[in-house]
C-alpha positions in Angstrom: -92.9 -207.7 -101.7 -90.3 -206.8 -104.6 -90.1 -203.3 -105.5 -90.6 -202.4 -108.7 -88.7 -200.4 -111.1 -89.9 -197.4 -113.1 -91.1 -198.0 -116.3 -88.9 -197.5 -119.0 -89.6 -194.4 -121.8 -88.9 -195.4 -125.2 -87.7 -192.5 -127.1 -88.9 -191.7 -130.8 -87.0 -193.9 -133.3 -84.3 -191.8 -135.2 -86.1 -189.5 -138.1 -85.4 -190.8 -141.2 -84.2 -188.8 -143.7 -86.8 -187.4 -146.5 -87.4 -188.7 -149.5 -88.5 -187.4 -152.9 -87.8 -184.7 -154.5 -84.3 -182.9 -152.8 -84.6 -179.6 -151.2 -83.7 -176.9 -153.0 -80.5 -175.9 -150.5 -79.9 -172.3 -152.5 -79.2 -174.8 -156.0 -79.0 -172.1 -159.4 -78.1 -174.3 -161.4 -80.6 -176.0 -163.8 -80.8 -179.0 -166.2 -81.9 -180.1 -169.0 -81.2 -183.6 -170.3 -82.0 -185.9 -173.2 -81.9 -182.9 -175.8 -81.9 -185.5 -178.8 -84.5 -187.7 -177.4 -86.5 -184.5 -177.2 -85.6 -182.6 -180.3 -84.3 -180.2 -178.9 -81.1 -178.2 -180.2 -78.0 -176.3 -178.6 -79.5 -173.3 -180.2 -83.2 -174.0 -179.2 -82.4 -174.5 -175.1 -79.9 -171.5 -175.4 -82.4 -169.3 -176.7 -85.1 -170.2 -174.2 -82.9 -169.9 -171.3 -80.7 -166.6 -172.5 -84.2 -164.7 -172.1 -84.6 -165.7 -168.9 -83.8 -163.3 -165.8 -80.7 -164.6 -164.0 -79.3 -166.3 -166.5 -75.7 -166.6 -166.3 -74.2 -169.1 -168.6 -75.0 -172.7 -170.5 -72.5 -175.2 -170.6 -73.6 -178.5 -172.8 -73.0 -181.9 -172.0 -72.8 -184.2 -175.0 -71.6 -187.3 -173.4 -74.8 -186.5 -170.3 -76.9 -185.8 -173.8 -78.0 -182.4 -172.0 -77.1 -179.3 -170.4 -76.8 -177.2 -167.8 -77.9 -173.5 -167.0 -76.0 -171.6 -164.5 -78.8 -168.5 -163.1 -78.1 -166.3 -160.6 -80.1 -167.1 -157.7 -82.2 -170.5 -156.8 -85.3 -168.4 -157.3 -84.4 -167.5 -160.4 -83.5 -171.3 -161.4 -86.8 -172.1 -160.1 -88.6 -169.6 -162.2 -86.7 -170.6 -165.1 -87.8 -175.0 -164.4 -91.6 -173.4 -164.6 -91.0 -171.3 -167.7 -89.2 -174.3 -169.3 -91.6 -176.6 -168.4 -94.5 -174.4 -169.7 -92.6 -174.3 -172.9 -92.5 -177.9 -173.3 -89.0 -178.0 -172.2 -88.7 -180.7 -169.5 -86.2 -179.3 -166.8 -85.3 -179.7 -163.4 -82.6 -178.2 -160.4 -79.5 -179.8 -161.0 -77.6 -181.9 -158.6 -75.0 -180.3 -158.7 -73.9 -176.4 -159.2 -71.9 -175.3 -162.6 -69.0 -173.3 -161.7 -69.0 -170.5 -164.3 -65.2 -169.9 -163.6 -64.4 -173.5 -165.1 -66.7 -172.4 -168.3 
């Protein structure tokens, strides 16, 4: 009679990592692109955003064909994507943060 060996335990496969929409990580910086597409002016984006709480700065992009918002927290940035977006304005967290000190 041949002994037999334990039976092997698979472990979980390896998570994979999430998709959709990224995770906010602390991001205060917000965007706004296709400004012509959408009518939308350096003046009219700076006004909404400048009356906003937390705004810092707005640095435009012409060659992106948008912009980018600079608040001071990532609750603040989110605030200001739902008041944009209320407003018409389609906006998002940015992928990246705007360094005010290169403004």
């Amino acid at each position: 009679h041949t002994p037999r060996s334990p039976p092997q335990v698979r472990s979980a496969p390896p998570a994979k990592r999430q998709r959709g929409p990224p995770a906010t990580g602390g991001m205060s910086t917000v965007a706004v692109m296709g400004l012509q597409r959408k009518g939308l002016s350096e003046v009219d984006v700076r006004t909404v955003f400048e009356g906003m709480d937390g705004y810092e700065a707005c640095k435009f992009a012409p060659n992106a064909g948008g912009c980018f918002v600079k608040f001071s927290s990532s609750y603040q940035a989110q605030a200001a994507v739902g008041g944009a977006t209320a407003m018409g304005i389609d906006a998002e967290l940015a992928r990246k943060e705007l360094d005010v000190g290169k403004l």
